[in-house]
VOZALUM-612995 format. One line per field, with one value per residue (C-alpha): x, y, z. Coordinates in nm, 4 decimals, decimal comma. Layout:
<nodes>
x <- X|... $
y <- Y|... $
z <- Z|... $
</nodes>
This chain:
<nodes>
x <- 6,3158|6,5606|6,5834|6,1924|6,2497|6,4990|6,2981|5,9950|6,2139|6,3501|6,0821|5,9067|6,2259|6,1844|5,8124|5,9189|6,1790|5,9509|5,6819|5,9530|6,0510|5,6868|5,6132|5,9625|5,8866|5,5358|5,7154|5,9192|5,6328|5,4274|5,7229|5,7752|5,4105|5,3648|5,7178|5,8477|6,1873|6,3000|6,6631|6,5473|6,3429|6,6307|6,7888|6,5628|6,5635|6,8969|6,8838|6,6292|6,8012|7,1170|6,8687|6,7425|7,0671|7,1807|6,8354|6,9680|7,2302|7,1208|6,8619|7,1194|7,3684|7,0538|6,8504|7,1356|7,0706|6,7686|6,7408|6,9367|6,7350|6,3975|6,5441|6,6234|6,2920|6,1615|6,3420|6,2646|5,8885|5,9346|6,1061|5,7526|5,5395|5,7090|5,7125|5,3645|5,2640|5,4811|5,2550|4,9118|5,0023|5,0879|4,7875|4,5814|4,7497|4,6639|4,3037|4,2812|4,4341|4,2124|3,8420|4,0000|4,0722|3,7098|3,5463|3,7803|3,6219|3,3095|3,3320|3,4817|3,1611|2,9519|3,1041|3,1433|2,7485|2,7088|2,9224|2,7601|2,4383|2,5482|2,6421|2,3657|2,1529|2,3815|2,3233|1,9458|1,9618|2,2270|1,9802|1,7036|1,8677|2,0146|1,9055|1,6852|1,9574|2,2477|2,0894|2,1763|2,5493|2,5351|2,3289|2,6035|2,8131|2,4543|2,3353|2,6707|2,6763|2,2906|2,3748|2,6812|2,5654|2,3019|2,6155|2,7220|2,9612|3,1349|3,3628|3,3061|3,6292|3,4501|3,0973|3,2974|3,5357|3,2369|3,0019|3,3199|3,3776|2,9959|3,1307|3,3920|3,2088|2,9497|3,2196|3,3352|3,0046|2,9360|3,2648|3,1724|2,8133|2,9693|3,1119|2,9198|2,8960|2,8362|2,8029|2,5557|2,2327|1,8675|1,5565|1,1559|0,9919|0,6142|0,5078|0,6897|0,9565|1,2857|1,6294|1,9454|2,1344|2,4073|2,2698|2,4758|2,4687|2,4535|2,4060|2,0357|1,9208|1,9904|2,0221|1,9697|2,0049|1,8927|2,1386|1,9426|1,8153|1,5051|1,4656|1,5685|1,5204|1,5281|1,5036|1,2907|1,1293|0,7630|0,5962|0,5302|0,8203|1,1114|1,3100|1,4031|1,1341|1,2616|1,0130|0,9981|1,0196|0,7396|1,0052|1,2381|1,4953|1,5541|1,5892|1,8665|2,0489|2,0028|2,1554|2,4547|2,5325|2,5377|2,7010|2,9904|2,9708|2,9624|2,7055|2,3926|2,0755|1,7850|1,7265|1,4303|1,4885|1,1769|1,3533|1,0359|0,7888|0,6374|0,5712|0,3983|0,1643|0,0766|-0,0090|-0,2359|-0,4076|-0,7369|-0,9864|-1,3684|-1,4682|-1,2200|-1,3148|-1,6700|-1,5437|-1,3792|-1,7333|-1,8627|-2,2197|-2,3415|-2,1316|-2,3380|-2,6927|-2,5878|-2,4742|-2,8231|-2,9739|-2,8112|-2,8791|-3,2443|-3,2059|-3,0495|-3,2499|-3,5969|-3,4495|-3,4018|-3,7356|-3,8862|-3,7068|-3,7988|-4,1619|-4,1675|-3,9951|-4,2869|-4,5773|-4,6772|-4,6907|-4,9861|-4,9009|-5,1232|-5,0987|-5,1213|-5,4425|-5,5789|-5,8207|-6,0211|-6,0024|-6,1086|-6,3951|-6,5021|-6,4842|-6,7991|-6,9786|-6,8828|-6,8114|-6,8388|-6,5588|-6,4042|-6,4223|-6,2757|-5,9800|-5,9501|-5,9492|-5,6593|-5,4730|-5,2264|-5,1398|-5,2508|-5,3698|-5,5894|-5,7727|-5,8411|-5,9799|-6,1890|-6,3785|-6,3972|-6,5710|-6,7860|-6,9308|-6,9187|-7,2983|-7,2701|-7,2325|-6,8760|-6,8049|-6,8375|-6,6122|-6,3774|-6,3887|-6,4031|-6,0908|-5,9317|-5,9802|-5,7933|-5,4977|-5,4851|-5,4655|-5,1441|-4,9646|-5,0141|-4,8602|-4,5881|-4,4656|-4,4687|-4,1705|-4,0025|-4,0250|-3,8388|-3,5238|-3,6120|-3,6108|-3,2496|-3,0906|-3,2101|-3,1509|-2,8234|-2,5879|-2,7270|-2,6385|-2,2812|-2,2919|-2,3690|-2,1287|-1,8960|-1,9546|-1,9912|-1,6239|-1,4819|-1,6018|-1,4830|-1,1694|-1,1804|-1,2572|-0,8984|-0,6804|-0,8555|-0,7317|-0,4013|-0,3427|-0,2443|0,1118|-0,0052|-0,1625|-0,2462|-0,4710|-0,6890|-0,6691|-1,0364|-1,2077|-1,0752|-1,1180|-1,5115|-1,5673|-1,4623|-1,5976|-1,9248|-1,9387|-1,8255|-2,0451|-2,3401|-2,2626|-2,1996|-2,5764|-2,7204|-2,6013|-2,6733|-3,0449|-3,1337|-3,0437|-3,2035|-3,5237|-3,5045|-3,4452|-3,7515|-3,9385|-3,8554|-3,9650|-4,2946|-4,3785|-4,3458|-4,6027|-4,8788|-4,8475|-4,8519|-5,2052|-5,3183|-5,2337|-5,4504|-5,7104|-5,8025|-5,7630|-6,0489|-6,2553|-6,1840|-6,3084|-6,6538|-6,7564|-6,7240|-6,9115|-7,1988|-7,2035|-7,2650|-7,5406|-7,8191|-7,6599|-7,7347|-8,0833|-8,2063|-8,0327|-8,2956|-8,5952|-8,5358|-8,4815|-8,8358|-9,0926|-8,8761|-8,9051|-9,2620 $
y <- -3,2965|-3,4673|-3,1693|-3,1739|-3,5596|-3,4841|-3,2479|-3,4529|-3,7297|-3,4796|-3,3411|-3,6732|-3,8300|-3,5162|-3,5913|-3,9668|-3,7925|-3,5795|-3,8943|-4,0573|-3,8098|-3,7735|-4,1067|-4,1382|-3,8389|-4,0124|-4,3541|-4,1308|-3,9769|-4,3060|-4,4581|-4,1657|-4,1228|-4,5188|-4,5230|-4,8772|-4,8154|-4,4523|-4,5483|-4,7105|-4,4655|-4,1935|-4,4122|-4,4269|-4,0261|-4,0107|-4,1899|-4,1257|-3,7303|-3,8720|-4,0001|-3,6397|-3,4923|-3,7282|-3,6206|-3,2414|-3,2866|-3,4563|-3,2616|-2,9152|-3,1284|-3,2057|-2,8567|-2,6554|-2,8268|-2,8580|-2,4882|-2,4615|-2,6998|-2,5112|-2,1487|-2,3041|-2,4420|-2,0940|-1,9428|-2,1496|-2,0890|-1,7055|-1,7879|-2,0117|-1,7147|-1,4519|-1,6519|-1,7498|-1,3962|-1,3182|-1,6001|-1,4045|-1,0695|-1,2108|-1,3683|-1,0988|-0,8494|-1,1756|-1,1500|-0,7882|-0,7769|-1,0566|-0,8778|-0,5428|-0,7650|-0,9173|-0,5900|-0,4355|-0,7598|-0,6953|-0,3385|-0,4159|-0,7023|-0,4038|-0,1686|-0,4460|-0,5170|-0,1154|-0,0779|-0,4041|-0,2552|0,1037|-0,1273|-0,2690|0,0262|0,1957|-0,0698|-0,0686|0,2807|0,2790|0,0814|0,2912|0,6052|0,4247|0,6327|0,3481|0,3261|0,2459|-0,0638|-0,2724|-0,0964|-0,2414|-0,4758|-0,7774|-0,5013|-0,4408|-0,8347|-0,9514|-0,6804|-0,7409|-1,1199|-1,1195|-1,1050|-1,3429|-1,6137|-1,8259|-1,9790|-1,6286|-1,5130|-1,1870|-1,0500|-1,1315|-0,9872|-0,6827|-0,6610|-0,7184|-0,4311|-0,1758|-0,2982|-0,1377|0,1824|0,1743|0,1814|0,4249|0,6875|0,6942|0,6822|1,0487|1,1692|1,0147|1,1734|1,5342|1,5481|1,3037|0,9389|0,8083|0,4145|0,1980|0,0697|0,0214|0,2426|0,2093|0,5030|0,6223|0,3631|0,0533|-0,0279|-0,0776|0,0498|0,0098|0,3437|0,5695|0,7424|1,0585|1,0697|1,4382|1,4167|1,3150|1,3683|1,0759|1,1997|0,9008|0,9292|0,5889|0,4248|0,5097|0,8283|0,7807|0,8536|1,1118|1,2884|1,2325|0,9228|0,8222|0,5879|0,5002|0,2719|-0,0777|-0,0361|-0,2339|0,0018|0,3610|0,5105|0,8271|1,1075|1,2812|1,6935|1,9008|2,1264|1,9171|2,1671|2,0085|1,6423|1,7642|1,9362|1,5890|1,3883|1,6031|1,6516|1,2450|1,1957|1,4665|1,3985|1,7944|2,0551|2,2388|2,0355|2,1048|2,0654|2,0816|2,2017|2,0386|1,6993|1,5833|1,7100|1,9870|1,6969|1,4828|1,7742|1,8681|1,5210|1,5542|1,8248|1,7184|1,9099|1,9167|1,6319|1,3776|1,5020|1,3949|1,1076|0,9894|0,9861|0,6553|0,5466|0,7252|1,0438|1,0992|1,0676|1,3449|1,5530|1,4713|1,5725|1,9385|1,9990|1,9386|2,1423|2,4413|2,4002|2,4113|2,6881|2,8990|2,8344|2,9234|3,2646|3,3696|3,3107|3,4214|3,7191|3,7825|3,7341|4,1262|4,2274|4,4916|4,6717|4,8312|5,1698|5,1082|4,9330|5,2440|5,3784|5,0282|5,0161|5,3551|5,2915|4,9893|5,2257|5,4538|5,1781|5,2683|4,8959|5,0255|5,1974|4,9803|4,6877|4,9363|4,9753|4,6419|4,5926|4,7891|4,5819|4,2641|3,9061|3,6913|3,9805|4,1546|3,7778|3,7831|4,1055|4,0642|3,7897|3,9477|4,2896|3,9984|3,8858|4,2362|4,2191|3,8606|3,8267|3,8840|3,5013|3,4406|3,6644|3,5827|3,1883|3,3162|3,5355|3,2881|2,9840|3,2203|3,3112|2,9379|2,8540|3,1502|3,0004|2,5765|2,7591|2,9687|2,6871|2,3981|2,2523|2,4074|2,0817|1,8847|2,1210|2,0608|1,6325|1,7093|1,8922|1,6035|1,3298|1,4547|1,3582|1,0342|0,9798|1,1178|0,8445|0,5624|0,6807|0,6244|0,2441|0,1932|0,3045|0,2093|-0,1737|-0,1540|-0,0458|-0,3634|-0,5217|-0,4261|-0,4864|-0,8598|-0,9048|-0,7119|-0,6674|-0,3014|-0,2222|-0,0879|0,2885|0,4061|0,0504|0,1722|0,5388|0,4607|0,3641|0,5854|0,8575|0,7406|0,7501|1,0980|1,2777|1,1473|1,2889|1,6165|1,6063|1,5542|1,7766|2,0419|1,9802|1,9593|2,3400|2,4554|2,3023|2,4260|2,7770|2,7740|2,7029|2,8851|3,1984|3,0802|2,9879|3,3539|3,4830|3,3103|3,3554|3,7710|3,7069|3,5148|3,7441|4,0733|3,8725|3,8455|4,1913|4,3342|4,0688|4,2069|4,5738|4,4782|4,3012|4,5564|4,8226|4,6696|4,5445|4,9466|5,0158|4,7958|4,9102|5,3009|5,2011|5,1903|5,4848|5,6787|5,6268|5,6533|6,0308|6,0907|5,9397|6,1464|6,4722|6,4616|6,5424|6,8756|6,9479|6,8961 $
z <- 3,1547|3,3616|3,6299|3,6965|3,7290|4,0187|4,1157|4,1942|4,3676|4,5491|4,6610|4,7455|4,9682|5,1670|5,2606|5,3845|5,5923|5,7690|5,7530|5,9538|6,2260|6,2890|6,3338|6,5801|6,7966|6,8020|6,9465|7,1383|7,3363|7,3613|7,4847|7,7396|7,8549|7,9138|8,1244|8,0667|8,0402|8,0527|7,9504|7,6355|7,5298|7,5667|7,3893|7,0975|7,1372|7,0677|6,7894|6,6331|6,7108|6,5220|6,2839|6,2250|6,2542|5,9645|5,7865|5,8368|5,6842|5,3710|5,3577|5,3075|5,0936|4,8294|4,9134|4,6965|4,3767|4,4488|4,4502|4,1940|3,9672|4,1240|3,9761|3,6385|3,6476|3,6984|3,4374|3,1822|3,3229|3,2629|2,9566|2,8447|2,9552|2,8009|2,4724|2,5091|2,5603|2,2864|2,0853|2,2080|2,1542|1,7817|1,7139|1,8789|1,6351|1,3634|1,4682|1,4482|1,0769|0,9711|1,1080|0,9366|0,6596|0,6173|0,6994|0,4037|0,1959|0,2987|0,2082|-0,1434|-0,1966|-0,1432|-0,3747|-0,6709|-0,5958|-0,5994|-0,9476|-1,0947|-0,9987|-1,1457|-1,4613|-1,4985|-1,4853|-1,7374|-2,0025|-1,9375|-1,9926|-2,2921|-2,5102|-2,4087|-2,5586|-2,8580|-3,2253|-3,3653|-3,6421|-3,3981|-3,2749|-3,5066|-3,4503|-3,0799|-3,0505|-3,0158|-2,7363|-2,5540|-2,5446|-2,4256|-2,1571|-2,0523|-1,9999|-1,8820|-1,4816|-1,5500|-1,7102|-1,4271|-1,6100|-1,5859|-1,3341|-1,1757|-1,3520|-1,7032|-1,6302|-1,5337|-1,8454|-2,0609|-1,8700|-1,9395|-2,2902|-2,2956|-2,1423|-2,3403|-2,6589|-2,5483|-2,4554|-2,7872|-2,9407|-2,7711|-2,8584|-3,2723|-3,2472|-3,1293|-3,5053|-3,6440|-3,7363|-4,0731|-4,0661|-4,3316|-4,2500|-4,3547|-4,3707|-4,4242|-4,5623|-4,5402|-4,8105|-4,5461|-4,7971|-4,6667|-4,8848|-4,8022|-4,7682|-4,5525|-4,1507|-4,0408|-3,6684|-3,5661|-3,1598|-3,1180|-3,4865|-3,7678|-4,1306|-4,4133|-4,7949|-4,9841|-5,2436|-5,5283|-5,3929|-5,4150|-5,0111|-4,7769|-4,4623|-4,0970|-3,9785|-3,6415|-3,4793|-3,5851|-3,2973|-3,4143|-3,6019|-3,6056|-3,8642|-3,8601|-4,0501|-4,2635|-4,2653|-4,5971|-4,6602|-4,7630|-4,9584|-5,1958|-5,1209|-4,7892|-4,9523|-5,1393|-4,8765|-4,6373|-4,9533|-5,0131|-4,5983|-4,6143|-4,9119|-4,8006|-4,4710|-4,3742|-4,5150|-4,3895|-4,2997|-4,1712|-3,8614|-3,5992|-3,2542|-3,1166|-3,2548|-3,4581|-3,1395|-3,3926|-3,6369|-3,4359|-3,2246|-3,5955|-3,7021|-3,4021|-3,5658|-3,7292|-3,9492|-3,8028|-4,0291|-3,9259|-3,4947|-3,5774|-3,7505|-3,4169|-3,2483|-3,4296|-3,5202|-3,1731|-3,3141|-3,5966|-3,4345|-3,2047|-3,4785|-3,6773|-3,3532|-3,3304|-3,7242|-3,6269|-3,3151|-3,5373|-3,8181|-3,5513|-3,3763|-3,6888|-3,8201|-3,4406|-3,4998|-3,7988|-3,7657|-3,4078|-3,5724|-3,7992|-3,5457|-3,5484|-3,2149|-3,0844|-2,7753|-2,5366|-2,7086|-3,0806|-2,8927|-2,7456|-2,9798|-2,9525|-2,5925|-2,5843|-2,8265|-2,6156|-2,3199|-2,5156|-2,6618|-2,9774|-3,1151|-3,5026|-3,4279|-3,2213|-3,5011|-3,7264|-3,5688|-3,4677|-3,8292|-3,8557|-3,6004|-3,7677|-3,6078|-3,3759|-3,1186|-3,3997|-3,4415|-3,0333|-3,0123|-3,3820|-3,1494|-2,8615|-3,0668|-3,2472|-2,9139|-2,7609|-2,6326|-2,5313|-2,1305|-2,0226|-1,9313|-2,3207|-2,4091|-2,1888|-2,3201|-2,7036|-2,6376|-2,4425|-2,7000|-2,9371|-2,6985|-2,6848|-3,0617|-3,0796|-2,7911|-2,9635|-3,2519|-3,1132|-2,9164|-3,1803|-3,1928|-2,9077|-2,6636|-2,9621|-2,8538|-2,4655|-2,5392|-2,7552|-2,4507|-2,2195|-2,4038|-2,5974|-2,2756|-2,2625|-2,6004|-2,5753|-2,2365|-2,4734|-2,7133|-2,3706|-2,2650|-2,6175|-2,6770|-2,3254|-2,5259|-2,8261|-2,6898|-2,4404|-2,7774|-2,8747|-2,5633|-2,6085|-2,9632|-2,9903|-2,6191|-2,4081|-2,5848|-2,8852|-2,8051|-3,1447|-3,1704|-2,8406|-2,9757|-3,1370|-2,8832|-2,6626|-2,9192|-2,9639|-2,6072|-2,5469|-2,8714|-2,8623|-2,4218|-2,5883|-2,8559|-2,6637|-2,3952|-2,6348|-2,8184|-2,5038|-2,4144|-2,7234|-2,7542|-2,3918|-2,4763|-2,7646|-2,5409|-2,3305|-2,6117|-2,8134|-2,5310|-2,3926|-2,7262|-2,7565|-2,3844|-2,4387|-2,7590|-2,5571|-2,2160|-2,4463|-2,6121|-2,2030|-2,1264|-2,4123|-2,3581|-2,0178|-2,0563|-2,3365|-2,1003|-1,8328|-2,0572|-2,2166|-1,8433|-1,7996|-2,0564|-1,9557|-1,6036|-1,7079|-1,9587|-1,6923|-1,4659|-1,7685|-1,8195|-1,5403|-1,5340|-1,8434|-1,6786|-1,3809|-1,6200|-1,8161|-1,5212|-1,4951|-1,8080|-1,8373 $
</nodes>
């Protein structure tokens, strides 16, 4: 500090010594130019050049320290600088360390969030695929785990030691279940009473035996349930094999690969009773409605079956008797001739020499009568395969409601409680669908069938006409052949 301070004086004597020349060589010069006294004024030059002489030479007696004091100066400068860059390269390398520091943070936030998260997950889906029977097991490990992140009164080194005591405990439940587990705990049966009893954990299948034996089998989970409910054996054999396997803890059991799936697709099997059953009030009108339709049908048959039938040659010889106006012999044979055809053609030979419009209307009023009476009943089939869909549609909306009925009372979790309505809807759109096919081909058969009877009537019906409008027509040709004979013969 003290060598700047020189420094500075130094520095500032040495301007008032050049301030001062200046100003004499300026006196000097006016001195000279204005020419008042010439000796004076050389004079004054030499002075004022001793003056500067005397300047000189302090000026080199204080310019060595001064230099002197100006290079320590400048070391101690280089000295500062080199420190200070010393200083910046330092907390450069301190900056760099700290960024790589909080990008290493930042990085280890995001894999804590990604193993929390992974946590999380894990005990969501460790309670998930919990045995029914274990839950009450883990249910104090699994609730401390699933609120531990949601605790803020934890630290994140606690929500983490209490998400791996849930790892923990699940890794040794696998490597228990591999051999099996036998722990003590409670089961309902089919009747809903609950016993107290022993489980044997065999990997995904839980064996229980009842304290007083009275109950044993597998044990599941029945929805709506809030106990493992133990499904009993058809064979008793199998009972006693599940009570000695838990009471030993090793033995033969059985066991069902389909883990209870073949049980429960067979409890979905339903005899034809119970499927109609499903279809409701609606159900059972369609059902009424295809007896009737079967019933009809089969009555339709059997007398359309016993209609005799007269075909165009069994009808011959009266045609052909028609044809030579032999109508004795023609009634004769029509006589002969069975059914509703036989009846036509009696009143067709009864009205034989009536004029041929008559006969056609007498005929016709009895094709008529056959075909009102082959076709009764038939449209009651055509109205069942019409209005049976309709029916199994209203058997729909009135389902789709009741069902509604049931998400309003005991809400949407419960399946098996919609089941009914669902159930009613679809059976009764089957149900109708299926008497709807049925009844329309049973028209169209017996329709068919009585169609063949009344166009077989119309086919003999005008090969009769046909043939006694022939017969008429020749009568006259005929006799006038004879009139025309008797003048030769006379």
């Amino acid at each position: 500090m003290n060598d700047l301070g020189f420094y500075y004086t130094h520095r500032r004597n040495g301007i008032q010594r050049r301030v001062l020349f200046i100003i004499s060589i300026l006196i000097v010069l006016v001195e000279f130019v204005f020419g008042e006294n010439r000796i004076s004024m050389e004079d004054k030059l030499e002075a004022s050049l001793a003056e500067l002489s005397n300047v000189r030479k302090t000026i080199s007696k204080e310019k060595l320290p001064m230099v002197k004091g100006l290079n320590a100066l400048e070391d101690e400068v280089m000295e500062v600088r080199l420190a200070h860059q010393k200083i910046m390269r330092q907390l450069d390398s301190r900056n760099l360390d700290l960024n790589n520091l909080r990008s290493d943070i930042k990085s280890r936030k995001g894999e804590k969030n990604y193993i929390s998260n992974l946590l999380v997950e894990y005990t969501r889906n460790f309670e998930t695929r919990l045995h029914i029977a274990e839950l009450d097991q883990y249910e104090g490990v699994v609730k401390e785990a699933t609120l531990a992140p949601d605790n803020t009164n934890l630290s994140d080194e606690a929500i983490f030691v209490k998400q791996t005591t849930l790892v923990s405990a699940s890794i040794k439940r696998l490597q228990d279940i591999v051999g099996g587990n036998a722990f003590s705990g409670t089961s309902a049966g089919e009747d809903g009473l609950v016993k107290q009893g022993d489980f044997l954990l065999i990997g995904p299948v839980a064996l229980f035996s009842s304290a007083d034996g009275a109950l044993a089998g597998i044990a599941e989970q029945r929805l709506g349930s809030l106990e493992p409910t133990v499904l009993p054996f058809a064979n008793p054999l199998n009972a006693g094999l599940v009570k000695a396997t838990v009471a030993a803890g090793s033995g033969n059991f059985p066991f069902d690969p389909s883990l209870g799936n073949a049980r429960k697709i067979e409890e979905t099997q339903e005899t034809f009773k119970e499927h109609l059953a499903k279809g409701g009030k609606v159900g059972y009108v369609i059902v009424g409605m295809f007896i009737l339709c079967v019933l009809i049908s089969i009555f339709k048959w059997i007398q359309l079956s016993l209609v005799p039938r007269v075909s165009e040659k069994r009808a011959m010889p009266v045609l052909k008797a028609v044809l030579v106006n032999d109508y004795e012999k023609a009634a004769a044979e029509i006589s002969r001739l069975k059914g509703p055809t036989g009846t036509m053609l009696t009143a067709g030979i009864e009205h034989i020499e009536e004029p041929k419009d008559l006969i056609e209307e007498v005929m016709y009023e009895e094709m008529l009568t056959t075909r009102m009476s082959v076709n009764k009943f038939t449209p009651f089939l055509a109205v069942c395969a019409s209005t049976a869909p309709l029916m199994g549609l209203l058997g729909t909306v009135t389902g789709i409601i009741n069902t509604f009925k049931m998400i309003t009372v005991f809400g949407s979790g419960d399946v098996k409680t919609l089941s009914g309505g669902i159930s009613e809807a679809l059976v009764t759109t089957e149900m109708g669908l299926v008497v709807a096919i049925s009844a329309l081909v049973m028209y169209a058969f017996l329709s068919r069938k009585a169609k063949a009877i009344t166009d077989q009537m119309e086919q003999v019906a005008i090969l009769f006409i046909n043939r006694s409008v022939r017969s008429v027509e020749e009568e006259p040709e005929e006799e006038a052949i004879v009139v025309a004979a008797e003048p030769v013969s006379a």
